[in-house]
C-alpha positions in Angstrom: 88.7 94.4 144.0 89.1 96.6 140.9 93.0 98.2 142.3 94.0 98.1 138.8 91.6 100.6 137.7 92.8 103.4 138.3 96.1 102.4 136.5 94.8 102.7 133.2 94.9 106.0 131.4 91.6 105.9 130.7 91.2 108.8 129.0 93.9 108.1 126.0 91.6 105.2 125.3 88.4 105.7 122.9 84.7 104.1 123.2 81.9 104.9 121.0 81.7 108.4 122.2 84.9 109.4 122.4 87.6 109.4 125.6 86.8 106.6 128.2 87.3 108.3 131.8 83.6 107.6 132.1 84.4 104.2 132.0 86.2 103.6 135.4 83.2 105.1 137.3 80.9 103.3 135.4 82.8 99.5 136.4 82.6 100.7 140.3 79.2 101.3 139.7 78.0 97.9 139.1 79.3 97.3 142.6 76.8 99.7 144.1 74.5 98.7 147.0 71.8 100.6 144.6 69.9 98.9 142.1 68.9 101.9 139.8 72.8 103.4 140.2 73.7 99.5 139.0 71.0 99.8 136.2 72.4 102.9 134.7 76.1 102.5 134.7 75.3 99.3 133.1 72.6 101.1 130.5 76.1 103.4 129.8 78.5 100.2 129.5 76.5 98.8 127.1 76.4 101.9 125.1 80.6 103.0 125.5 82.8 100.2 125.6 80.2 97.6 123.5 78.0 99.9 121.3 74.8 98.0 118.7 77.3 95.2 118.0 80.2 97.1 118.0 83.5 97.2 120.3 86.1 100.1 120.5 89.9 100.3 122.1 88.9 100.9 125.8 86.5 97.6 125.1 89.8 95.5 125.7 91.1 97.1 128.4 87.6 97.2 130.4 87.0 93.0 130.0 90.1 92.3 132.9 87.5 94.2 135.5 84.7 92.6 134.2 85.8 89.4 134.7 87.1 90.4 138.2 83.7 91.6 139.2 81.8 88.4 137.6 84.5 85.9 139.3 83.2 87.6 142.6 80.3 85.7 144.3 79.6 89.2 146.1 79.0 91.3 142.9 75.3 92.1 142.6 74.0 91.2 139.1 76.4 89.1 138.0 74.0 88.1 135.5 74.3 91.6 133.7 78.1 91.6 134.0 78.1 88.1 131.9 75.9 89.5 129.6 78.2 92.9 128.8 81.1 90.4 128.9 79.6 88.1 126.6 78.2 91.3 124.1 81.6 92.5 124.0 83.1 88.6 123.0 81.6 88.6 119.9 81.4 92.5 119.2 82.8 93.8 115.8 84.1 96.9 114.4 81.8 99.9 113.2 83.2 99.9 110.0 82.7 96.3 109.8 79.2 96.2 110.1 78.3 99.9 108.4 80.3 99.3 105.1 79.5 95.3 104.1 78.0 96.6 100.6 79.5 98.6 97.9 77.0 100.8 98.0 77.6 101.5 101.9 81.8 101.5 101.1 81.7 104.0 98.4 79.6 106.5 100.6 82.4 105.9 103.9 85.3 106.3 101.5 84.1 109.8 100.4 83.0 110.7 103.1 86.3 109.5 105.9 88.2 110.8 102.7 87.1 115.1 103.4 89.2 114.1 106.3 92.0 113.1 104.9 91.2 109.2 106.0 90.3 105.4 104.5 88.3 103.1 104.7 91.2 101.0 103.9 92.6 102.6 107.1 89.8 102.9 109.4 89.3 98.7 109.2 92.4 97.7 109.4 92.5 100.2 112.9 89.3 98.3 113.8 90.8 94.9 113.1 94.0 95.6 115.6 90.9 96.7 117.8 89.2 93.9 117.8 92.0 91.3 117.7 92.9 93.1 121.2 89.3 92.3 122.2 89.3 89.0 121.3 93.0 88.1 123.2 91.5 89.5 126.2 87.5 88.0 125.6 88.4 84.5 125.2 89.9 84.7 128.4 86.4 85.8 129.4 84.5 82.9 128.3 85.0 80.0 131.0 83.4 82.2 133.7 80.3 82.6 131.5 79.4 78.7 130.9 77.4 78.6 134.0 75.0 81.3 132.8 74.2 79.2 129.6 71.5 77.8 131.6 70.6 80.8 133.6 67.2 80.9 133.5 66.6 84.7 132.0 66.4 83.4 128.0 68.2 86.4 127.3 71.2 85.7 129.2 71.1 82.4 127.2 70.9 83.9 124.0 74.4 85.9 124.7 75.9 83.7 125.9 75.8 81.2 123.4 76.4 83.6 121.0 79.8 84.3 122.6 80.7 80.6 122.6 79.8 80.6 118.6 82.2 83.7 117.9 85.1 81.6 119.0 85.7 78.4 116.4 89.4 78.7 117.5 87.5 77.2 120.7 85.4 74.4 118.8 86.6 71.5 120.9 85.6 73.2 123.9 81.7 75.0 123.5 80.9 73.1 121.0 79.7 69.9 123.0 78.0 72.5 125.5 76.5 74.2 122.8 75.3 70.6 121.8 73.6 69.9 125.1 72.2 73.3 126.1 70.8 73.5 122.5 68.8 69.7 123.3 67.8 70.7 126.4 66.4 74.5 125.5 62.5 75.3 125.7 62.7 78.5 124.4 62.1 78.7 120.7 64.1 82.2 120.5 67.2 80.9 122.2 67.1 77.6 120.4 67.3 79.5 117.0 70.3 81.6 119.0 72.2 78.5 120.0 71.8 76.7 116.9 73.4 79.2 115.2 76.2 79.1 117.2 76.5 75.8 116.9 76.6 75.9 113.1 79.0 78.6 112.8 81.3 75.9 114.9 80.6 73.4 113.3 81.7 74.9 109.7 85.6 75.3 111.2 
């Protein structure tokens, strides 16, 4: 498992915090016979490669490993590993969230422009960033339908808000969205699907 890893030149790749040759490390952690090692390389995952929302270059090229350690019956915590998977599915670019007002783009533009950049620039970077993200996510997504009724709620919750992130993929999650979203207890979650299921059902 993982022989591609090392394959990838990691550290030419950017996360949230800057060059990803943390990252390899942190994937062979969450194969570790020890609980708190798994715990913390996930705790780091979840703030490199998918960061408050957001998803970053080395994102894409991390989500091949993930699926190959989620696909494996023998990976502990495969419940954790859908979860980063499915965070990073529907993830979005810094810039994306951090500049949606005027207010908010006015004060990026001066300040990305003391550096000699855009904001122009900067979110059409993030927008080939997350387009490779997406090609390499929606591959994700079968292997997480059977945690849409795992019976953590939030598991659930990510999951179905994965599914929602994809109306390319209507035809296919919505009718599961349909039925987990009838059958859910949990008035959190139900919100949570039901949103997914409306942002499908608008295509």
């Amino acid at each position: 498992m993982l022989e591609g890893l090392d394959r990838v030149d990691w550290k030419t790749l950017r996360h949230a915090y800057g060059a990803a040759d943390d990252v390899p490390e942190l994937i062979r952690a969450l194969l570790s016979e020890d609980p708190a090692e798994r715990k913390a390389a996930l705790h780091e995952l979840f703030g490199n490669v998918y960061h408050q929302g957001t998803v970053y270059e080395a994102s894409a090229y991390a989500v091949p490993f993930l699926m190959e350690l989620l696909a494996s019956q023998s990976t502990p915590d495969r419940e954790s590993v859908a979860c980063l998977l499915a965070s990073i599915a529907s993830g979005t670019g810094y810039f994306e969230v951090h500049a949606s007002d005027e207010n908010a783009r006015e004060k990026w533009q001066q300040i990305l422009g003391k550096d000699g950049r855009s904001l122009k620039g900067e979110l059409e970077r993030e927008r080939v960033v997350k387009e490779a993200v997406r090609l390499e996510a929606i591959k994700a997504l079968p292997l997480l339908v059977a945690f849409l009724s795992h019976h953590e709620p939030e598991v659930r919750m990510s999951i179905a808000s994965a599914f929602g992130a994809y109306p390319e993929q209507r035809e296919r999650y919505l009718p599961l969205l349909e039925v987990a979203l009838a059958d859910e207890t949990n008035d959190e979650v139900k919100e949570e699907i039901a949103e997914a299921v409306k942002r499908l059902e608008q295509v």
